[in-house]
KETOR-548428 format. One line per 2 residues: number of its first residue (from 0); their letters; for each residue x negated, y, z negated of N, C-alpha, C, O, CB. Coordinates in steps of 0.05 Angstrom, whole numbers, plus 5000, padded with zeros to 4 digits. Atoms other than C-alpha are relative to their C-alpha. Glycine has a CB too. Layout:
% residues N
NUM) A) X/Y/Z/X/Y/Z/X/Y/Z/X/Y/Z/X/Y/Z | ...
***
This chain:
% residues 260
0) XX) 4983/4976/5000/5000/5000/5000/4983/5025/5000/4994/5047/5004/5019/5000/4976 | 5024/4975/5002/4938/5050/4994/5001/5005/5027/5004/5029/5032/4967/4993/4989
2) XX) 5003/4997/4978/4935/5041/5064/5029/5020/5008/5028/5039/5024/4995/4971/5013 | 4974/4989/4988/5011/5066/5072/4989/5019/4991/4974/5031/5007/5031/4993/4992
4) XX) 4994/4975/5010/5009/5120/5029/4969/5020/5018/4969/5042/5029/5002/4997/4957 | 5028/4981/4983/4935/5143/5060/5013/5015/5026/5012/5039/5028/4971/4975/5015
6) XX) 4987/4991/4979/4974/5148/5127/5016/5013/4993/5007/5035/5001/5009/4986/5014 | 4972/4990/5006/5039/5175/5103/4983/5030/5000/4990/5044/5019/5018/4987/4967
8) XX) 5018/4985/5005/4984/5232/5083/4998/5014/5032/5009/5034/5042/4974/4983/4986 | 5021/4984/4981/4942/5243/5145/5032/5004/5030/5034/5022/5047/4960/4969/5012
10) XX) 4984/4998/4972/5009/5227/5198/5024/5017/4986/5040/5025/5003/5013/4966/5017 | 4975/4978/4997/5063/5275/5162/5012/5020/5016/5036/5027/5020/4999/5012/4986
12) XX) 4993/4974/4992/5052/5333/5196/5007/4991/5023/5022/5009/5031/4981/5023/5000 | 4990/5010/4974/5069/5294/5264/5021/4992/4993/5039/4992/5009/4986/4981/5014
14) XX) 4965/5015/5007/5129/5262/5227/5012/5022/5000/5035/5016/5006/5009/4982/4969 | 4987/4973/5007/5152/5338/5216/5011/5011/5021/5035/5017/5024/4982/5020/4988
16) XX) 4998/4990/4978/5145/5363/5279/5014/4975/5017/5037/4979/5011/4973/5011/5009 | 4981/5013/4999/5178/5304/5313/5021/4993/4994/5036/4983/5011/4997/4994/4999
18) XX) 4972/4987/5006/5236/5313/5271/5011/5019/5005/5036/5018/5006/5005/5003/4983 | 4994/4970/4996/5240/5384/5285/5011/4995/5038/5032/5001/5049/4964/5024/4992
20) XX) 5004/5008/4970/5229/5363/5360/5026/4991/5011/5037/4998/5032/4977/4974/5005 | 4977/5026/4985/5286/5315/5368/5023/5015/4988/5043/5015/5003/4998/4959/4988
22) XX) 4976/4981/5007/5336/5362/5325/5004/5019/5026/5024/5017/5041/4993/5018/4970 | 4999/4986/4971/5321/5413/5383/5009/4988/5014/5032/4995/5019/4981/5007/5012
24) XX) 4992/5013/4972/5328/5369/5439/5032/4990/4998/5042/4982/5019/4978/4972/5007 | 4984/5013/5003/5393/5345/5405/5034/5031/5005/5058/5030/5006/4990/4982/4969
26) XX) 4980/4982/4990/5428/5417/5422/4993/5021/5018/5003/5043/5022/5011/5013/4979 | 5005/4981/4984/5394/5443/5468/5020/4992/5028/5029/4971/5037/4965/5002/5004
28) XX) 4985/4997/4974/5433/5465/5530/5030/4999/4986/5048/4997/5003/4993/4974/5025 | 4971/4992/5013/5501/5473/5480/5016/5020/4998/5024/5009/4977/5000/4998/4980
30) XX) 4988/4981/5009/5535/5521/5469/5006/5004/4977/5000/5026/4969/5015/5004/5009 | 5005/4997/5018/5550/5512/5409/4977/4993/4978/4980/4992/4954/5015/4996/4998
32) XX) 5020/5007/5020/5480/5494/5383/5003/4989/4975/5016/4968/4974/4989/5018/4995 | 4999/5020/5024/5475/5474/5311/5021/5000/4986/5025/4986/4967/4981/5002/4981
34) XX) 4972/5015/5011/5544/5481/5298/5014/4983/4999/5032/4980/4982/5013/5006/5001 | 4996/5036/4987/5557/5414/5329/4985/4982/4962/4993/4962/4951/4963/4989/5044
36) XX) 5010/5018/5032/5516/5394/5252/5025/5002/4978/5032/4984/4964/4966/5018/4981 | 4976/4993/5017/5574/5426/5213/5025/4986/5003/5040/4976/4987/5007/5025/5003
38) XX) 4974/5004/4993/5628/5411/5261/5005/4974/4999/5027/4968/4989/5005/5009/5024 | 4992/5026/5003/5622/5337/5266/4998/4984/4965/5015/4967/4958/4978/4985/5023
40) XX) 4985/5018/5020/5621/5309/5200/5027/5024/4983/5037/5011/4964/4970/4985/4973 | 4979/4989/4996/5680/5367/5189/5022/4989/5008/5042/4986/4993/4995/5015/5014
42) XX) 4983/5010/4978/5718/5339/5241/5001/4963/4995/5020/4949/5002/4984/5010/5032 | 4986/5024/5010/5715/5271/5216/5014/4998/4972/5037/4992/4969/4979/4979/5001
44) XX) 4983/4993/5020/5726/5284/5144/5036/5012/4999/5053/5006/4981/4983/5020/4990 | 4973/4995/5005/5792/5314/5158/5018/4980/5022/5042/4975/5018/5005/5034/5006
46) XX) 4980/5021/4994/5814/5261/5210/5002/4974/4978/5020/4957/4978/4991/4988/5029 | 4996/5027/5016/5800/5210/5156/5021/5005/4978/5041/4992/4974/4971/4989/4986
48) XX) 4976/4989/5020/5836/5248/5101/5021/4998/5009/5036/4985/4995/5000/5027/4993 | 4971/4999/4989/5898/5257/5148/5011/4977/5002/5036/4975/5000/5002/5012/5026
50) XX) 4993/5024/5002/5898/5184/5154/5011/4985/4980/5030/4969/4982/4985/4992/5004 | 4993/5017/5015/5896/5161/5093/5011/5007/4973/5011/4993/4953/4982/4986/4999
52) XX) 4992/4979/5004/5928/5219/5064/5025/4994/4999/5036/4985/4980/4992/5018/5016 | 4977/4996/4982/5985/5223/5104/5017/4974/5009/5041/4971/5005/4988/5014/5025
54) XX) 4982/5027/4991/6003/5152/5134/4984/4983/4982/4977/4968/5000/5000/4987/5036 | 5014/5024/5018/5963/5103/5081/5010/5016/4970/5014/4998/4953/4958/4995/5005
56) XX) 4992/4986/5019/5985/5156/5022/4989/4986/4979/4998/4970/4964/5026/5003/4998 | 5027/5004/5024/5921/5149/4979/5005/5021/4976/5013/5043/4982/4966/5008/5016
58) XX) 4983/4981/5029/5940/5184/4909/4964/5003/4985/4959/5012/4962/5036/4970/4971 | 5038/4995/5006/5850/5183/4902/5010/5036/4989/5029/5048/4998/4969/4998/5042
60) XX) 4999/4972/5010/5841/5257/4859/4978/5013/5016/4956/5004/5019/4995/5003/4968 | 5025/4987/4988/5802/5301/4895/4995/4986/5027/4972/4989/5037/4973/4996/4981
62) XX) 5004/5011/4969/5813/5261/4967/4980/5005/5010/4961/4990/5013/5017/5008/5020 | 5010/4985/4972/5785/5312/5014/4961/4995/4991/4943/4990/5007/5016/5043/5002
64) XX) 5038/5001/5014/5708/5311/4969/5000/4968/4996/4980/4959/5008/4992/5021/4959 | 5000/5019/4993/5723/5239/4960/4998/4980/5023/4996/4956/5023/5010/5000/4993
66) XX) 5006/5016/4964/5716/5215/5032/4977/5014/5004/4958/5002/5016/5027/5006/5031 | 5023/4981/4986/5667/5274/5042/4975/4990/4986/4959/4987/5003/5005/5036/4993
68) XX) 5012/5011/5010/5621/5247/4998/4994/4977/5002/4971/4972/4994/5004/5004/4988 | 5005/5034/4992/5627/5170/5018/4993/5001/5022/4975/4987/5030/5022/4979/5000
70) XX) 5019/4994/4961/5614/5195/5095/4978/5002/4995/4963/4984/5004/5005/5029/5023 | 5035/4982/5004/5547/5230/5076/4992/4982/4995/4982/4974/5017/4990/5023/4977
72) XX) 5015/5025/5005/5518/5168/5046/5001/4984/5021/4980/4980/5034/5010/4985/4978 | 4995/5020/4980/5547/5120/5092/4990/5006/5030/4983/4990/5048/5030/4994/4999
74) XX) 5015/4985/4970/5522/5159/5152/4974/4997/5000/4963/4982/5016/5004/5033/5005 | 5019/5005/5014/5462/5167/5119/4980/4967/5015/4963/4961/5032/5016/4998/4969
76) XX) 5011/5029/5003/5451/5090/5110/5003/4995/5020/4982/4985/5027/5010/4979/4984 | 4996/5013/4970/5478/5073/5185/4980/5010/5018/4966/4996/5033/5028/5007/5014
78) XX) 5021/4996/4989/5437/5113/5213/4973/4997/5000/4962/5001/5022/5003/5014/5000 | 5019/5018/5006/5376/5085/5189/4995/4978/5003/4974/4966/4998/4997/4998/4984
80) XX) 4996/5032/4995/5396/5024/5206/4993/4993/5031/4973/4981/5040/5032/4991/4993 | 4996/4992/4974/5418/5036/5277/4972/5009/5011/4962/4995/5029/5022/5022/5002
82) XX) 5015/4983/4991/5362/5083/5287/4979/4989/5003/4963/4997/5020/4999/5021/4988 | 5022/5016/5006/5310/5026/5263/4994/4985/5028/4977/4987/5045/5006/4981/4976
84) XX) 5003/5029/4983/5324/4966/5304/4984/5016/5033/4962/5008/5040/5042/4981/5007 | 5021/4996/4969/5297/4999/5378/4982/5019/4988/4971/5031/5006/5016/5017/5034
86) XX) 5014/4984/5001/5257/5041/5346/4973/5003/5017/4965/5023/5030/4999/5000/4980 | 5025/4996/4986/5190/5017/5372/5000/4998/5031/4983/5011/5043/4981/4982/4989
88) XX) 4997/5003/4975/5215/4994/5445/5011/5026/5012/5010/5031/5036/5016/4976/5006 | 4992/4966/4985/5243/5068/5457/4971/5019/4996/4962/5042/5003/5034/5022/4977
90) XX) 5031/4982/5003/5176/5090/5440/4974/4983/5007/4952/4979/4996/4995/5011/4967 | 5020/5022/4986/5144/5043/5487/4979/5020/5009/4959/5014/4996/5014/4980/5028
92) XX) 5029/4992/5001/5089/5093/5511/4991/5008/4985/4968/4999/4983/4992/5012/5012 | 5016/4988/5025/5072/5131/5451/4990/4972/4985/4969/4975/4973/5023/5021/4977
94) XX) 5012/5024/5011/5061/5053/5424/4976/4987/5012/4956/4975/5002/5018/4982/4998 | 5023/5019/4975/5023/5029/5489/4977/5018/5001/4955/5008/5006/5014/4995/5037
96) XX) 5023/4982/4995/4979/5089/5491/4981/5022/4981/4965/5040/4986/5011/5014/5017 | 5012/4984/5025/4959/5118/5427/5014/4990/4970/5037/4990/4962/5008/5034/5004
98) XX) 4996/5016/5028/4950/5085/5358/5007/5023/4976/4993/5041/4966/4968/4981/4991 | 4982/4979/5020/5007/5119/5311/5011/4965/4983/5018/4944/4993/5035/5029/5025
100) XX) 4987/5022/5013/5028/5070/5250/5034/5002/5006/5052/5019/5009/4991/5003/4967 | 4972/5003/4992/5088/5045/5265/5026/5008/4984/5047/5013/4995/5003/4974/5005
102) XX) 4983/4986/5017/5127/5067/5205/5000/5025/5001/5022/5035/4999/4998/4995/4979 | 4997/4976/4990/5105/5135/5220/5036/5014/5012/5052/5032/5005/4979/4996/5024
104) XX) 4972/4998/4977/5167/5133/5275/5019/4992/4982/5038/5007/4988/5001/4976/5031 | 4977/5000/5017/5216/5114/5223/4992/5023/4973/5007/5022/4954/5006/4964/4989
106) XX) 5014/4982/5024/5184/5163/5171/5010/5025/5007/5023/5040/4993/4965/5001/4998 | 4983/4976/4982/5201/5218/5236/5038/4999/4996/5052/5017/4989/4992/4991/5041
108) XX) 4971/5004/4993/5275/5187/5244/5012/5012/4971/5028/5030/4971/5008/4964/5007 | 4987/4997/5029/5291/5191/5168/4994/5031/4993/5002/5040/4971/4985/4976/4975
110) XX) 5000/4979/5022/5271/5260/5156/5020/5020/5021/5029/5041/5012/4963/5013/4990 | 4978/4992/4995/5319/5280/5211/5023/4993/4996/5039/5012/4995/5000/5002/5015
112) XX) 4975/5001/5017/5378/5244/5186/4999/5014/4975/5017/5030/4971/5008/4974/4995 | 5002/4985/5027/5355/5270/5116/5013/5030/5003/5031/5038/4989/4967/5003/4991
114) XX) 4984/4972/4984/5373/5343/5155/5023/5001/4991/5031/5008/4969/5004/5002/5031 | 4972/5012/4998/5439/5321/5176/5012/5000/4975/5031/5015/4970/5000/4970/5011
116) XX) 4981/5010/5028/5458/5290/5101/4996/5028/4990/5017/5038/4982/4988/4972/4976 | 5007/4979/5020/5427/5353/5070/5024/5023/5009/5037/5037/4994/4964/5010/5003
118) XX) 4976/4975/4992/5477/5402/5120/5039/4984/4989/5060/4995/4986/4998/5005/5049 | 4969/5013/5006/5540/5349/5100/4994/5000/4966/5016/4993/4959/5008/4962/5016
120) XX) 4998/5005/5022/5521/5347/5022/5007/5034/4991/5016/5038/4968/4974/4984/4990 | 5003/4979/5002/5520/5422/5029/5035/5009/5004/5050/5019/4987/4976/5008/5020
122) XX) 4968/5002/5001/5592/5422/5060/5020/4989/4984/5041/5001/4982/5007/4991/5017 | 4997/5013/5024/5611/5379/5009/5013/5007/4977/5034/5003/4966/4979/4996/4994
124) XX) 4998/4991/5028/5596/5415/4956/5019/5036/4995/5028/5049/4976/4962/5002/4991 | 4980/4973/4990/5632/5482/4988/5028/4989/5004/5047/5004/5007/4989/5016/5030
126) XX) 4969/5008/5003/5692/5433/4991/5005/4994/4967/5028/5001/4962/5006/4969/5020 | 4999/4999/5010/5685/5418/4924/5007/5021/4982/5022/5019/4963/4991/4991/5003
128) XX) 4998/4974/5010/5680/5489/4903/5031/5005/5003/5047/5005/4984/4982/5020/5017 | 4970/4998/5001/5749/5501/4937/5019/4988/4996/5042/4998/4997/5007/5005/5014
130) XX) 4975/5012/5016/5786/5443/4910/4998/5000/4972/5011/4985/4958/5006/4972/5007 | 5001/4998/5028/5758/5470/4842/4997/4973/4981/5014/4973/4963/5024/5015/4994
132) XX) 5003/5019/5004/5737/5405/4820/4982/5009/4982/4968/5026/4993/4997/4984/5018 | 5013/4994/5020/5698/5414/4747/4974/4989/4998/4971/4966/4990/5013/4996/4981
134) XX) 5026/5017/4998/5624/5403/4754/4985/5010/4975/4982/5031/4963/4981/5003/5029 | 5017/5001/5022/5583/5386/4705/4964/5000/4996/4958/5001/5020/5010/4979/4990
136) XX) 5033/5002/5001/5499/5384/4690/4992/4963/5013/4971/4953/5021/4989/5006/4958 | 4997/5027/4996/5524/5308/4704/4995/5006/5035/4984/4985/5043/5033/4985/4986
138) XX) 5001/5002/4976/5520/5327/4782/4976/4997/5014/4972/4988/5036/5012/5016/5007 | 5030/4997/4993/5447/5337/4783/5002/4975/5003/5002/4977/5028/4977/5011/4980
140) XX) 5009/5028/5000/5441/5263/4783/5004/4985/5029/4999/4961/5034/5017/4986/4977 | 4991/5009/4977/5465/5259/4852/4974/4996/5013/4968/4978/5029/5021/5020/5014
142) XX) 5036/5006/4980/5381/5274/4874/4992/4975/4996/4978/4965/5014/4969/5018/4989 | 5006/5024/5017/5375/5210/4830/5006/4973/5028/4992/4956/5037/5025/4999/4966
144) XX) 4991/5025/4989/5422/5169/4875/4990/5007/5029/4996/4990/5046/5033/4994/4997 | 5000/4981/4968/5403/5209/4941/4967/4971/5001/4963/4953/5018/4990/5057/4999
146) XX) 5026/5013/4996/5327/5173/4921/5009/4973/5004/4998/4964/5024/4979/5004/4975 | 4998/5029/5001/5349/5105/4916/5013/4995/5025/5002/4976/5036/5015/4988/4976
148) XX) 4986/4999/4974/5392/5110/4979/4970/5003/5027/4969/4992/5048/5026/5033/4998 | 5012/4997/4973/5331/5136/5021/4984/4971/4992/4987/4950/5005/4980/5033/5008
150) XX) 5016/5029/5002/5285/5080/4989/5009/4975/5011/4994/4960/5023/4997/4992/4974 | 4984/5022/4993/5338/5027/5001/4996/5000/5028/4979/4988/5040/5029/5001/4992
152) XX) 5009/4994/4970/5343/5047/5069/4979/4996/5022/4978/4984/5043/5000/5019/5001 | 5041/4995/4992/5264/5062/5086/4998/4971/5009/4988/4961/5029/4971/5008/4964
154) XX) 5026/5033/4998/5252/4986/5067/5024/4985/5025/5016/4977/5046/4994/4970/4954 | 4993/5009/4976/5313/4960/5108/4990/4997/5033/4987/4980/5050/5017/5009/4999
156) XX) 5001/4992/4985/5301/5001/5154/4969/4986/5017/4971/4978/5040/5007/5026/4992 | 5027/5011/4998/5216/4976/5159/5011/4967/5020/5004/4963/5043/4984/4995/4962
158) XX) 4993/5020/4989/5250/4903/5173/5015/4997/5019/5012/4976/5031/5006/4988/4988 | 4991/4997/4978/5292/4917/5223/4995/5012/5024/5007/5005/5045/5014/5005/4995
160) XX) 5021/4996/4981/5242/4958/5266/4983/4981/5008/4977/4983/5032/4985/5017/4994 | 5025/5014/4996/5187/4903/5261/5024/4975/5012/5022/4974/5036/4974/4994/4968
162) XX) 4986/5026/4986/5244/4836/5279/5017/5018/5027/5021/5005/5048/5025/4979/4974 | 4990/4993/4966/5282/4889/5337/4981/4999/5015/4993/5005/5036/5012/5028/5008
164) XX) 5027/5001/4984/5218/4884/5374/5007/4972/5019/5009/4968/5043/4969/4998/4978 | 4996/5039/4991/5229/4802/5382/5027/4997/5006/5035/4983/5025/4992/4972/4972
166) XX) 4977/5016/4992/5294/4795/5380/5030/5015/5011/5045/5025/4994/5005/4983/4975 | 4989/4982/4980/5340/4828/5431/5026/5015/5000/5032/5037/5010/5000/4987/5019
168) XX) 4979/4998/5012/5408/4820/5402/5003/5012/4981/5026/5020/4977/5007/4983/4996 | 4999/4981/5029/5390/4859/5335/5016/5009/4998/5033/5007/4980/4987/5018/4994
170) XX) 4982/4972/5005/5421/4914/5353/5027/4995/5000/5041/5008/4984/4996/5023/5022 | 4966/5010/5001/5491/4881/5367/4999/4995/4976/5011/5010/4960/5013/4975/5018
172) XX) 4990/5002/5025/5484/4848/5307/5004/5017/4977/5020/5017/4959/4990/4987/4993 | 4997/4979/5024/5471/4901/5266/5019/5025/4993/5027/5038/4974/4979/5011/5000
174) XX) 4973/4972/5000/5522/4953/5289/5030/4971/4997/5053/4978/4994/5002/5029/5048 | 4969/5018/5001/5579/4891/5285/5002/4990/4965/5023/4988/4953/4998/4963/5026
176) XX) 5006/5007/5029/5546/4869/5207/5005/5032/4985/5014/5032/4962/4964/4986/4995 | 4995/4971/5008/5551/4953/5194/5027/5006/4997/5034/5022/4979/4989/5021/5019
178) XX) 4984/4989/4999/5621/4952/5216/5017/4987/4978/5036/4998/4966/5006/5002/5023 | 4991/5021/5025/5638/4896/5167/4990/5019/4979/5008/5034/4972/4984/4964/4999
180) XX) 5003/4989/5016/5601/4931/5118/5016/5031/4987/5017/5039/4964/4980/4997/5004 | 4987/4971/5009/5640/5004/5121/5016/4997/4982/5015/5009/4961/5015/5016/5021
182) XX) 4981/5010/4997/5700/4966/5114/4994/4998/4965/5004/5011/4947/5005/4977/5024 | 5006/5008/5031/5672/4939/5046/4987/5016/4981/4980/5006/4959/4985/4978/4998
184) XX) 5019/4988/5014/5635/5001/5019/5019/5022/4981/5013/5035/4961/4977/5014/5021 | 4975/4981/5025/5701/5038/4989/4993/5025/5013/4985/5038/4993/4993/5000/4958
186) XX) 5010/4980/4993/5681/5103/5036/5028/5015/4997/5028/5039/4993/4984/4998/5026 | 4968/4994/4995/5769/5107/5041/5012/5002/4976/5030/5017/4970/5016/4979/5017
188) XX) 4977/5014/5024/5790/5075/4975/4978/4990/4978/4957/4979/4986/5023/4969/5013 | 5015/4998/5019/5759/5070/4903/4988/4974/4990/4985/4977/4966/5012/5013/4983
190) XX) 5014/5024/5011/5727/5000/4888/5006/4999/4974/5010/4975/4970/4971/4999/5003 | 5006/5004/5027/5730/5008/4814/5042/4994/5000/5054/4973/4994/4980/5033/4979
192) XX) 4967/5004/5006/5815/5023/4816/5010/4983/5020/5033/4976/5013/5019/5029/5001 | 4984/5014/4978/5834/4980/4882/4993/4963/4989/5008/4944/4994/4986/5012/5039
194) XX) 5015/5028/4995/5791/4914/4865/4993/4992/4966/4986/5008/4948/4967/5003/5023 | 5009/4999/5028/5781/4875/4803/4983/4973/4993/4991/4955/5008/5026/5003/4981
196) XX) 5001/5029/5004/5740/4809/4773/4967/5009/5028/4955/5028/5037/5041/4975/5011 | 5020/5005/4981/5687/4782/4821/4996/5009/5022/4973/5010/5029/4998/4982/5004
198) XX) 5004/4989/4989/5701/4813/4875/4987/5026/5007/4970/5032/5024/5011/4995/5001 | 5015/4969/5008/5689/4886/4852/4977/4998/4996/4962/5010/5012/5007/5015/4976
200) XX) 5033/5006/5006/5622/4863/4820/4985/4987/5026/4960/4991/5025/4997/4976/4972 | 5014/5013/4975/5599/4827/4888/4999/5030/5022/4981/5036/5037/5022/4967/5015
202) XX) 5002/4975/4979/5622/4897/4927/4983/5015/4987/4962/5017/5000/5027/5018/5007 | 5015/4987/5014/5589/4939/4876/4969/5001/4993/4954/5020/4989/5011/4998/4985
204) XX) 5029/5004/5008/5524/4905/4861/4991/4975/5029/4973/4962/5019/4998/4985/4959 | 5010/5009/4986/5508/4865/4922/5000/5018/5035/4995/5009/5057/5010/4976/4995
206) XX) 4998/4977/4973/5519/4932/4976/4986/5024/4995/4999/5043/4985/5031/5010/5007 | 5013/4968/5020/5477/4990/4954/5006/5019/5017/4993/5039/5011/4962/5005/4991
208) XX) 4985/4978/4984/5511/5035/5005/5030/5002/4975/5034/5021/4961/5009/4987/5041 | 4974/5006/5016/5579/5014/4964/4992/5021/4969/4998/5044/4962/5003/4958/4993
210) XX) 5008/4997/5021/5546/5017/4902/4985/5042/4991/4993/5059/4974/4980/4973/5001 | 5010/4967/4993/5502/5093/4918/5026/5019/5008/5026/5044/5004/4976/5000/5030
212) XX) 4983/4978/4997/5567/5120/4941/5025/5001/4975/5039/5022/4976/5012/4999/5031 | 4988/5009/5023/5611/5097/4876/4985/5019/4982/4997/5037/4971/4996/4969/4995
214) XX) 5011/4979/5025/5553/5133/4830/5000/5026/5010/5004/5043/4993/4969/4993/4987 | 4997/4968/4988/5552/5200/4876/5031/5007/4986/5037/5023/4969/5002/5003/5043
216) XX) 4974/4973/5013/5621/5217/4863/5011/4997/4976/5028/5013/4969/5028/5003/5017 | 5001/5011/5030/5623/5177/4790/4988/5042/4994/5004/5061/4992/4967/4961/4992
218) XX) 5013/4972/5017/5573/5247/4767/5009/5020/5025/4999/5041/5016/4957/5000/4991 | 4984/4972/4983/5603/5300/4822/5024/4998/4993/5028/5016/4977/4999/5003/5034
220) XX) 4974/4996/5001/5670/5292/4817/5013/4989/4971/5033/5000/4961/5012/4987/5025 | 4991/5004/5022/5679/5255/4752/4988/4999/4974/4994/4990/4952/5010/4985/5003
222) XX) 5017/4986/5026/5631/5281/4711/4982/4980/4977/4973/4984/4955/5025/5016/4979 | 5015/5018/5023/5599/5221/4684/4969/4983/5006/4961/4977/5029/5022/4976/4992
224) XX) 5015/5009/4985/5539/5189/4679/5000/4977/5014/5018/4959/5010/4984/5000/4990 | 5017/5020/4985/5503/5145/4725/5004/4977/4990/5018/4975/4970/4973/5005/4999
226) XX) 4998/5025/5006/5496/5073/4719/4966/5005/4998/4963/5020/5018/5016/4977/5021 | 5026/4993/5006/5410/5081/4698/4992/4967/5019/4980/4961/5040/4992/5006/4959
228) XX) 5007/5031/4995/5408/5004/4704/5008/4992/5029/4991/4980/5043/5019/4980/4978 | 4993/5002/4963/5447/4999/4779/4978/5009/5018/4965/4995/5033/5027/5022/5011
230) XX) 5019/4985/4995/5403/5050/4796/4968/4991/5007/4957/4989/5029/5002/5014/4980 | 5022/5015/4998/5340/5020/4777/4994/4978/5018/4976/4977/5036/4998/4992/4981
232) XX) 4996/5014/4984/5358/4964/4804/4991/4993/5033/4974/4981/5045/5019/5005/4996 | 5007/4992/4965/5367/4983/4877/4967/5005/5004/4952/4991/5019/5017/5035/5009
234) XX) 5028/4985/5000/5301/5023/4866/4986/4978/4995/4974/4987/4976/4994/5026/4979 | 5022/5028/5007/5263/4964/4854/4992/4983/5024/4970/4978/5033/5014/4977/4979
236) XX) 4994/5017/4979/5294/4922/4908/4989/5013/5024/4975/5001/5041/5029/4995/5003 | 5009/4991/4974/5284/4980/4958/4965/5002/5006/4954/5000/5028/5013/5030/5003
238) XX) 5028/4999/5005/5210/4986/4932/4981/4970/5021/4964/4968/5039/4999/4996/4962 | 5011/5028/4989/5195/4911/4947/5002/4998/5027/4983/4993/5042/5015/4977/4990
240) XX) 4995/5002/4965/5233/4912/5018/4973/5025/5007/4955/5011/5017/5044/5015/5013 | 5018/4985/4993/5179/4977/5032/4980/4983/5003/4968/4978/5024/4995/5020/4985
242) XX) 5031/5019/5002/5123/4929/5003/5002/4980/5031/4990/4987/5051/4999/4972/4963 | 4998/5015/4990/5144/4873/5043/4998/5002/5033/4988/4984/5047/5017/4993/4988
244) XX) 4995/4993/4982/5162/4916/5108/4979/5012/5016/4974/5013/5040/5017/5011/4997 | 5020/4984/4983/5109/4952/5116/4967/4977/5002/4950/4983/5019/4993/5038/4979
246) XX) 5007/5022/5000/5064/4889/5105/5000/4976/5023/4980/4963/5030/5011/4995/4982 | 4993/5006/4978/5094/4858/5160/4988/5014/5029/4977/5002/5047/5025/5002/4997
248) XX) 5008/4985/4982/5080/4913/5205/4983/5014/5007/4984/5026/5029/5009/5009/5001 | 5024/5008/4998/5008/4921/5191/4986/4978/5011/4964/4982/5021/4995/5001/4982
250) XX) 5001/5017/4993/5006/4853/5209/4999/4998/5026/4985/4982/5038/5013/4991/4991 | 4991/5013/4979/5033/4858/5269/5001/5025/5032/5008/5024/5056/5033/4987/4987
252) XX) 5009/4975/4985/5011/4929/5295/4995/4988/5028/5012/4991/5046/4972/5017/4987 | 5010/5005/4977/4976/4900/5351/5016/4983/5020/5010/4981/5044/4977/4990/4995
254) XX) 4977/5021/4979/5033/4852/5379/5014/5021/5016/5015/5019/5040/5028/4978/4982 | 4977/4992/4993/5082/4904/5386/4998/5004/5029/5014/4996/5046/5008/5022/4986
256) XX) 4991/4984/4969/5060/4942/5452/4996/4976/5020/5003/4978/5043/4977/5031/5011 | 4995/5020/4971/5047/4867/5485/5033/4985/4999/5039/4968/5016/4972/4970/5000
258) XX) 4976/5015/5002/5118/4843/5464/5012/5019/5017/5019/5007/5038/5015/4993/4970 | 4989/4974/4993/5148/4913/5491/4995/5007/5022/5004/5028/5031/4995/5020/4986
***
């Protein structure tokens, strides 16, 4: 891991600017430029509310910050996911022609979704404001879960860059295993009041998207703490997947650009 963190070091400032890079390229020629960052998770938040609002008649307190808050995560986590699996075959010459660690390129990807979550946690919290929802010193704790979410992620994310390389189908699988997972992460409906017994505990502690978006609006919206121990938890797990991921992909640096 000396070796990661050494790199993480000397290749940041290219992870920076490549994030910066690809945010540009992502509105350039718009018209509405970066209001397209506001407008779309906006624009889903209130079709989902109207849904389940309106024709599903969800009686959740605080709805509108309740969905808004389970998107941000869950976007978050998908996109990391998604964003992993081709990572290195879309960056077939920068791989074939100049030696950049390969986590680097997911190191870039994650600090532009990080953007993204940071402009939706921001809206968020200006929806919060206007449904006057009582916050407490308990909200700070949200940076807490924000860390364990990117960690979790990071290390997924490591294993699913280094096996999309080999195996071609990934990506189906992984956006069809994602869609199963939304479904089960309570982003609509509250896990703790809908579900009870083994089930709840299997959604809660074996999904850390589920679980990370359960403690976000646990200390934003209901003022309490954290789970320390959940928490940890994850953070441990995501730690190891890092170890393990980036381990792999030291390993295997030199395959990639002949598989690709």
């Amino acid at each position: 891991m000396k070796r990661f963190f050494n790199n993480i070091r000397k290749y940041n400032k290219y992870a920076l600017r490549s994030a910066k890079a690809e945010l540009k390229s992502e509105i350039e020629g718009s018209y509405l430029n970066w209001l397209w960052w506001i407008i779309e998770p906006l624009a889903f938040m209130l079709i989902y509310t109207f849904v389940f609002t309106v024709v599903f008649k969800s009686k959740e307190v605080y709805f509108s910050a309740f969905v808004f808050l389970g998107l941000t995560c869950w976007e978050f986590f998908k996109r990391m996911m998604m964003g992993s699996v081709t990572l290195i075959s879309s960056n077939r010459d920068l791989v074939s022609k100049v030696y950049i660690p390969k986590y680097i390129l997911l190191l870039a990807k994650s600090y532009t979704y990080l953007f993204k979550m940071f402009i939706s946690f921001l809206l968020a919290f200006a929806l919060i404001l206007i449904l006057k929802v009582p916050l407490t010193l308990n909200a700070l704790y949200i940076f807490l879960a924000i860390l364990v979410l990117y960690v979790v992620s990071f290390g997924f994310g490591l294993l699913l860059m280094h096996f999309g390389v080999f195996i071609d189908d990934l990506k189906n699988l992984t956006d069809i295993v994602l869609k199963l997972v939304f479904y089960l992460s309570g982003v609509f409906y509250n896990i703790n009041d809908r579900l009870h017994g083994t089930l709840k505990f299997i959604l809660l502690r074996a999904n850390p998207a589920a679980f990370i978006m359960s403690e976000t609006r646990k200390v934003v919206l209901y003022a309490k703490l954290p789970s320390f121990e959940g928490l940890a938890f994850w953070f441990v797990v995501g730690l190891i997947l890092c170890v393990i991921g980036v381990h792999i992909i030291h390993k295997n640096e030199n395959t990639y650009a002949k598989v690709i």
